[in-house]
C-alpha positions in Angstrom: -18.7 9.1 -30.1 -15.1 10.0 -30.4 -14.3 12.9 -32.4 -11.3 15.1 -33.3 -10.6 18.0 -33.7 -9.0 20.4 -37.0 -6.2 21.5 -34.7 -5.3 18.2 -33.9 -4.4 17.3 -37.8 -1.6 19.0 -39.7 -2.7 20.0 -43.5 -4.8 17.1 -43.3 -2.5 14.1 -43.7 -3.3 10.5 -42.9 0.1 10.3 -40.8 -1.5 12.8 -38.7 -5.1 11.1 -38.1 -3.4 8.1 -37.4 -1.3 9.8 -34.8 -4.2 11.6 -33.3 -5.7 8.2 -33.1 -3.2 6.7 -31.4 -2.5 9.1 -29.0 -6.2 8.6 -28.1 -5.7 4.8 -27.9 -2.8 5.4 -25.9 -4.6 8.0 -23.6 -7.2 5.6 -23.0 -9.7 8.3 -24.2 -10.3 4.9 -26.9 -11.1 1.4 -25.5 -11.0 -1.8 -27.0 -14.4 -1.9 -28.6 -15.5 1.7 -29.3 -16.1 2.7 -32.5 -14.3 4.8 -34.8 -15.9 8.1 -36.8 -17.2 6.6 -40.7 -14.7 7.7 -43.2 -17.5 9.9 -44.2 -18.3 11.9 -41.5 -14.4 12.4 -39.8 -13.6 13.6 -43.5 -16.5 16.2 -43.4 -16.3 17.2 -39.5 -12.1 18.2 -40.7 -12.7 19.4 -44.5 -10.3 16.8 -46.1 -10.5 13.6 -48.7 -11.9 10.9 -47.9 -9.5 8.9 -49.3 -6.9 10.7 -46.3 -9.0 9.2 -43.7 -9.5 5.9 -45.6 -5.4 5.7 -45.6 -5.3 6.5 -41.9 -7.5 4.1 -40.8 -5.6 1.7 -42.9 -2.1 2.0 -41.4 -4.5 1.6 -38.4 -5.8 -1.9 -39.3 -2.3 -2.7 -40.2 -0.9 -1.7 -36.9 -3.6 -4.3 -35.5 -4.8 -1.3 -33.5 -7.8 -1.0 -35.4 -10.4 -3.7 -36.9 -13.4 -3.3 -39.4 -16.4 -4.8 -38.0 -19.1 -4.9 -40.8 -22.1 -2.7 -39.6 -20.5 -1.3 -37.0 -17.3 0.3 -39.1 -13.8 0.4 -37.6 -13.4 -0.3 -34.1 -10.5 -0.2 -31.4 -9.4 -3.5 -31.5 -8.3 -5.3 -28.4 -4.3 -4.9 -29.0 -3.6 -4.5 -25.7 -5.0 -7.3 -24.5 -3.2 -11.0 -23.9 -5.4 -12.7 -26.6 -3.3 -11.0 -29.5 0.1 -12.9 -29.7 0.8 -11.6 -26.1 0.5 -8.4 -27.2 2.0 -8.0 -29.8 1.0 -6.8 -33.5 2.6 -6.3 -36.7 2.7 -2.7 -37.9 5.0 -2.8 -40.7 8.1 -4.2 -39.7 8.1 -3.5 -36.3 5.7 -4.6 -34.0 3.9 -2.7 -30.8 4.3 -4.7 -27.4 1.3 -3.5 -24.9 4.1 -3.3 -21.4 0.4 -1.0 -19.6 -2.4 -3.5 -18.7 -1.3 -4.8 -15.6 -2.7 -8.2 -16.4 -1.4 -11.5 -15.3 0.2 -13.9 -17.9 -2.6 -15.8 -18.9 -0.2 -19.1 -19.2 -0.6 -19.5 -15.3 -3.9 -19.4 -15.0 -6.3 -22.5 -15.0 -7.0 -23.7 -18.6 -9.9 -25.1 -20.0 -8.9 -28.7 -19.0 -8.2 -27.8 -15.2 -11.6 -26.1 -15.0 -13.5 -28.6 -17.0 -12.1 -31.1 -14.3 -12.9 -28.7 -11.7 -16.5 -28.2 -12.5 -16.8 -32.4 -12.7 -15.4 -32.7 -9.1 -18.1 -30.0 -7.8 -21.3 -31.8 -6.7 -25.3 -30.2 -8.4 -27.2 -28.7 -5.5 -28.8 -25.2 -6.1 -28.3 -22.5 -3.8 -31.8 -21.2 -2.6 -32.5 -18.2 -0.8 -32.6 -18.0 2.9 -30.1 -20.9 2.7 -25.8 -20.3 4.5 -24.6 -17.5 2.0 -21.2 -18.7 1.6 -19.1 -22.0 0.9 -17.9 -23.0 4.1 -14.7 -24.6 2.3 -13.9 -21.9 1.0 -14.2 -19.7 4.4 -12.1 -22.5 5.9 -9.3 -22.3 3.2 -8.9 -18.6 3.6 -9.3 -18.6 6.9 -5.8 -21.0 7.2 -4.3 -18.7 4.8 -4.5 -15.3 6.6 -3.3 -17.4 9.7 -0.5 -18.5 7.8 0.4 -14.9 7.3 -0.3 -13.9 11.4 -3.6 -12.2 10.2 -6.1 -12.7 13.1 -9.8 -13.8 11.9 -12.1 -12.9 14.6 -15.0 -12.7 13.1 -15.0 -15.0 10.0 -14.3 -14.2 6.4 -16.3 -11.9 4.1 -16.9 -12.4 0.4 -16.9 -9.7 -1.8 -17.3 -9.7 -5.6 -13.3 -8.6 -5.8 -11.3 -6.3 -4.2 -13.0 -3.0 -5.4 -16.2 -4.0 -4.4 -14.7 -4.5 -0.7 -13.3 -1.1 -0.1 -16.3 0.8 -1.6 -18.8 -1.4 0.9 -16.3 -0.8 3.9 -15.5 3.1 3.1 -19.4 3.2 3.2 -20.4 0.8 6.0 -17.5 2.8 8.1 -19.7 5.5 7.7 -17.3 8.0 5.2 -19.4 10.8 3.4 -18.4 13.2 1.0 -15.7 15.5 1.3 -14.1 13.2 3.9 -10.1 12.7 3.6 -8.6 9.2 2.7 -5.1 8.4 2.6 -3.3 6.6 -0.4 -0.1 5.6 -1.9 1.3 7.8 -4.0 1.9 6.6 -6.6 -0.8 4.3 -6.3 -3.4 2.0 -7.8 -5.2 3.5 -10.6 -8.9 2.1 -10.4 -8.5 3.0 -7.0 -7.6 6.0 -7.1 -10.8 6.7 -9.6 -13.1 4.7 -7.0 -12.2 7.1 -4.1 -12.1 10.6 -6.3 -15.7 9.1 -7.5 -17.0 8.9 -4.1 -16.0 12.7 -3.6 -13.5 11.9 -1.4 -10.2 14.1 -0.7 -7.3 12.3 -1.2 -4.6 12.5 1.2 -1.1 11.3 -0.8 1.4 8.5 1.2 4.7 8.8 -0.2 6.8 5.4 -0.3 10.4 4.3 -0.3 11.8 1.3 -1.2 10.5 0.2 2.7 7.0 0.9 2.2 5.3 4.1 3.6 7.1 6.3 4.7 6.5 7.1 8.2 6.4 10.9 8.6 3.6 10.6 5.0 1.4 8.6 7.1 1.8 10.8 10.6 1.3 13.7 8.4 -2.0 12.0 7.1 -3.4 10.7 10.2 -2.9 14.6 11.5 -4.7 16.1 8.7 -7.6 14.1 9.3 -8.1 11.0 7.2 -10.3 9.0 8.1 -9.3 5.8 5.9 -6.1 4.8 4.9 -5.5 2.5 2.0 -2.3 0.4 1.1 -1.0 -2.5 -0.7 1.8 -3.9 1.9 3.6 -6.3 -0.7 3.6 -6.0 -4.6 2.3 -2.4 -4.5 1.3 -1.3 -7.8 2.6 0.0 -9.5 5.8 -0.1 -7.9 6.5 -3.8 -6.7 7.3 -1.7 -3.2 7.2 -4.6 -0.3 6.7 -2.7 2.9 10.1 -4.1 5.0 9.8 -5.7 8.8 11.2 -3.3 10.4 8.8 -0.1 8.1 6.1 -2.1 9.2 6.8 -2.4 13.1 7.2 1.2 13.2 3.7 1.6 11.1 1.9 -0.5 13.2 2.8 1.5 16.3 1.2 4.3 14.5 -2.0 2.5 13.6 -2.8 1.2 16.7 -2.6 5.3 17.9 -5.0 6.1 15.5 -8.4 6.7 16.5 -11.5 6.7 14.8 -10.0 5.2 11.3 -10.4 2.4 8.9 -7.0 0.8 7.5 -7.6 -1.5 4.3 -4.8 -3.5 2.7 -5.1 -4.9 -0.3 -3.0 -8.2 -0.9 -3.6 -8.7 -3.9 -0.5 -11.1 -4.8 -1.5 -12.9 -1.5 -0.9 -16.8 -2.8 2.3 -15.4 -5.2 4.1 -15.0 -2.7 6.3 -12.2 -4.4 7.5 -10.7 -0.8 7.1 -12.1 3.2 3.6 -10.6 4.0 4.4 -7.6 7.3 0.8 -6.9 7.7 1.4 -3.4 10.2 -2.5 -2.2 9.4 -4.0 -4.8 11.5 -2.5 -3.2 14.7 -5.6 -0.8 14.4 -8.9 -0.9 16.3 -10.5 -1.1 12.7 -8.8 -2.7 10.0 -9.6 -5.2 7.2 -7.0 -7.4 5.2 -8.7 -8.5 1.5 -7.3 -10.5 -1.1 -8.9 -11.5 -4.8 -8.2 -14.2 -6.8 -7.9 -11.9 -9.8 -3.9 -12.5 -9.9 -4.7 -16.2 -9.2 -7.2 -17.6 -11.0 -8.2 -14.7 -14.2 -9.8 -11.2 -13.7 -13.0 -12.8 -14.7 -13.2 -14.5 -11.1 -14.7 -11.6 -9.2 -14.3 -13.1 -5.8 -12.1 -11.7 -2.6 -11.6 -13.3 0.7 -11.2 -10.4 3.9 -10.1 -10.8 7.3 -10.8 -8.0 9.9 -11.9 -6.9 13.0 -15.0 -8.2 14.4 -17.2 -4.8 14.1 -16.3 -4.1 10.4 -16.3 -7.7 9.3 -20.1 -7.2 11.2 -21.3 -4.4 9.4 -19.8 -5.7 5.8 -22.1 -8.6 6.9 -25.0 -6.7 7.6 -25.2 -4.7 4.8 -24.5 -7.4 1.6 -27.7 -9.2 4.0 -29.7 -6.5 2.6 -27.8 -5.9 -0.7 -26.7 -8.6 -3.0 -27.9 -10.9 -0.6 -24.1 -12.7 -1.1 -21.1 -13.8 -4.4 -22.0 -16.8 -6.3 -21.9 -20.1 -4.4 -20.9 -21.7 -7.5 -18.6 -19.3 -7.9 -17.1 -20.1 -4.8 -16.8 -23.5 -5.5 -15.7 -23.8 -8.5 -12.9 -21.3 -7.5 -12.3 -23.4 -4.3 -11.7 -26.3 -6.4 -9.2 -24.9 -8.1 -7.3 -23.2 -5.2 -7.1 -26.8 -3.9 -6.2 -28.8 -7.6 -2.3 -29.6 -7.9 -1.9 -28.8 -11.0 -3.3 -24.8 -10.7 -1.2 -24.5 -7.4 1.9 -25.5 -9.5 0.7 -23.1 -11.6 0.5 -20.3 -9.0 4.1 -21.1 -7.6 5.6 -21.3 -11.1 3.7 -17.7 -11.6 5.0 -16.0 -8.5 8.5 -17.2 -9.2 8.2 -15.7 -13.2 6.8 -12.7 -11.9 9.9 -12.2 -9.5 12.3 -13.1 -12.1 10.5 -10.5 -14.9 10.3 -7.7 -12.7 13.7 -7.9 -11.2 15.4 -8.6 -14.7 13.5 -5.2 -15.8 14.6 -3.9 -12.7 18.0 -4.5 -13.3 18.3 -3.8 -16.6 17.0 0.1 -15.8 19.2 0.2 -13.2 22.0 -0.5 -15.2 21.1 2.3 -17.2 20.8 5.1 -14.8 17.0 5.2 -14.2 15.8 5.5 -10.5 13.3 2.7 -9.9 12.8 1.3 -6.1 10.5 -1.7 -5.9 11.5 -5.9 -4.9 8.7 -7.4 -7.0 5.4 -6.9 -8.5 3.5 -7.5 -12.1 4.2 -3.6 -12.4 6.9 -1.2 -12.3 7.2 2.6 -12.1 9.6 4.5 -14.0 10.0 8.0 -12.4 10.2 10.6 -15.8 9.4 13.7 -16.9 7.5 14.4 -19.4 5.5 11.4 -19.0 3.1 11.9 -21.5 5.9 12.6 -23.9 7.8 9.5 -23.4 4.9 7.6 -23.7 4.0 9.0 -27.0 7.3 7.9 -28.1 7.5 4.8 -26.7 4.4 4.3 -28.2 5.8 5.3 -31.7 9.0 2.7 -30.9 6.5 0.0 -30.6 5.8 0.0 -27.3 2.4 0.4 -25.1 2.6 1.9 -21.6 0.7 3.9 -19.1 1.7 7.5 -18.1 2.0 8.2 -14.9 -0.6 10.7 -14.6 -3.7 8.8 -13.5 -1.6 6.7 -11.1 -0.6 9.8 -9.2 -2.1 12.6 -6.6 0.5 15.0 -5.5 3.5 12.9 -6.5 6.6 13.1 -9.3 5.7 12.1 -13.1 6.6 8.7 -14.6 5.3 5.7 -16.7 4.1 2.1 -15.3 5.4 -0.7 -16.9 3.9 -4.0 -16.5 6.4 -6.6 -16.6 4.7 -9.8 -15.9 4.9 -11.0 -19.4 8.1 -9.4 -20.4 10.7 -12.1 -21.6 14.3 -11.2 -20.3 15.2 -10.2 -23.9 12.1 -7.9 -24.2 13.2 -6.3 -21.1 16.5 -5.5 -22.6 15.2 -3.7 -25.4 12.5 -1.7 -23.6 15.4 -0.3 -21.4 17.3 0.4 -24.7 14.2 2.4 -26.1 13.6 4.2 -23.5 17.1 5.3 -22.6 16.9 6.3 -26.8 13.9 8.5 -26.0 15.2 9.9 -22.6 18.4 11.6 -24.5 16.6 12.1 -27.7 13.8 14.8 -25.0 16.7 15.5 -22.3 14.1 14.4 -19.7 15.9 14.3 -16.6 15.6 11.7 -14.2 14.3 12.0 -10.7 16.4 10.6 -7.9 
């Protein structure tokens, strides 16, 4: 149960709860879904009115961050999430703009209609056990992509219930124990950052240009002992970094010298086509290539397609055989189906050229301004700042959502991610403007 603390409000004012509350919102330390203290008992656990809490919890509701849910009281509501006018609720006159979840724009995904029709193309035959574990379409149709990109498939693709579920098999089935060093971008993917600390991992920080990885990071890494190294070659979040030709010919020379460790890319953008695709890892003895459809087809889709070489690809195989057996067939189906309809790949061309355009029209725009951001497309962008939890906070108070840097980073510079794959070129505009406001109003000082 959430609670707060006396020091947190100031002489007991509902302004302050509701700031507190925010802050918690903001810091993700409250979810969408979690419930709030009763009026009764935050009121007693801080000594002040009741009616104080009852008026913070109503600028709450009227914020849309908050919802009363019968039984169960106030609850976060889910006003960072897509469902809620994109976004956006009213608080006041003003309205708060969630620019943090790194979620697709839901208008390119398959609708009701495309998977209605989907599901009435797909024949009804049960999948017993014992029987092939995978779709054989669907091996064939990511097996032509990868070659389309010059990844080799040796040894067949694996399924994996999404691209998380892949690295935490592989960093296993490669035989990583704790205290072990793995390499990663820095900054880098959040959840996958908190996969590999959770595995009691040492992380090993890759420092990026606007190239890709920089060379002497990853020599540096390799020489300190890691024994995986994990990178996003195109889209990177959440800096939209697109590791170059030429970064990646000089990479893969290095790769193929190393001995004795895994190399994971995660493509997630794969179909969007939001940079060329310079896949360097696979110039290692072990290396694995794995793209989801997450970006594709909806987060709810937990499915991933991997190439890589025949002995990892073997072992992934070998232990899911005596795991979860294998993903959904119908799963894979339906989501073949899909891949394959018209109308959804429209969909994912129209969506990798929007993402482009939002991103570099944000891009632009905090260029123009002065800020320091190096990326050529993504669904994310990273603002290097001080004071990142600061800026946040006010950002936050200006009506926008976004995520500090903090949980992004392992040795690196501060900053805010900014998701920009639903950000209209006008809402772009005025983000920059707000920001640049806060950065003079706290004298944060930019980082080259």
């Amino acid at each position: 149960m959430f609670t707060l603390a006396r020091e947190e409000i100031q002489e007991g004012k509902a302004d302050s709860i509701r700031r507190a509350i925010e802050r918690a919102i903001l810091e993700e330390r409250l979810k969408p879904g979690d419930a709030l203290p009763t009026v009764r008992s935050l009121a007693e656990d801080l000594g002040i009115n009741k009616n104080t809490v009852v008026g913070a919890y109503r600028q709450l509701q009227q914020a849309g961050l908050v919802t009363a849910d019968g039984r169960r009281g106030s609850i976060v509501s889910a006003q960072a999430s897509l469902r809620q006018d994109r976004g956006a609720s009213a608080r006041g006159s003003r309205q708060t703009l969630s620019v943090r979840d790194g979620n697709p724009d839901i208008e390119f995904l398959p609708d009701e209609a495309e998977i209605r029709d989907a599901l009435g193309r797909m024949s009804v035959a049960h999948h017993l056990y014992g029987e092939r574990r995978n779709y054989g379409p669907l091996l064939d149709w990511a097996a032509q992509r990868f070659a389309a990109d010059h990844v080799d498939v040796p040894r067949g693709v694996f399924v994996s219930a999404g691209a998380l579920d892949l690295v935490e098999r592989a960093l296993i089935a490669f035989g990583l124990e704790p205290g072990d060093k793995v390499a990663v971008e820095d900054p880098g993917y959040m959840t996958l950052l908190a996969l590999v600390r959770s595995m009691d991992f040492e992380l090993l920080p890759l420092e990026l240009d606007q190239n890709g990885i920089v060379q002497a990071s990853l020599r540096a890494a390799l020489k300190r002992g890691a024994k995986a190294v994990l990178t996003s070659s195109r889209a990177q979040n959440p800096t939209g970094i697109a590791t170059s030709k030429s970064r990646a010919a000089e990479l893969k020379r290095m790769a193929g010298s190393a001995c004795n460790v895994l190399f994971i890319d995660d493509d997630h953008s794969n179909l969007l086509e939001l940079a060329p695709y310079h896949a360097w890892h696979t110039g290692a003895s072990r290396w694995l290539t794995v793209r989801s459809l997450s970006k594709l087809l909806g987060p709810d889709f937990r499915i991933a397609v991997s190439s890589g070489d025949a002995d990892t690809i073997g072992q992934l195989e070998s232990r899911q055989s005596v795991g979860m057996g294998w993903v959904s067939t119908f799963l894979q189906r339906l989501a073949f189906e899909l891949l394959t309809s018209r109308p959804v790949q429209r969909k994912i061309a129209a969506a990798g050229a929007a993402y482009r355009d939002r991103y570099q029209s944000l891009q632009a725009a905090l260029k123009k301004k002065g800020f320091k951001v190096t990326g050529s497309a993504g669904l994310n962008l990273w603002v290097p700042l001080q004071n990142e939890t600061e800026v946040a906070e006010r950002l936050f108070d200006a009506g926008w959502l976004v995520s500090p840097g903090r949980e992004f980073r392992v040795a690196g510079q501060p900053g805010i991610r900014v998701t920009s794959s639903r950000m209209t070129a006008q809402q772009s505009l005025a983000f920059t403007e707000a920001l640049l406001s806060i950065h003079h109003a706290t004298a944060t000082t930019l980082i080259a």
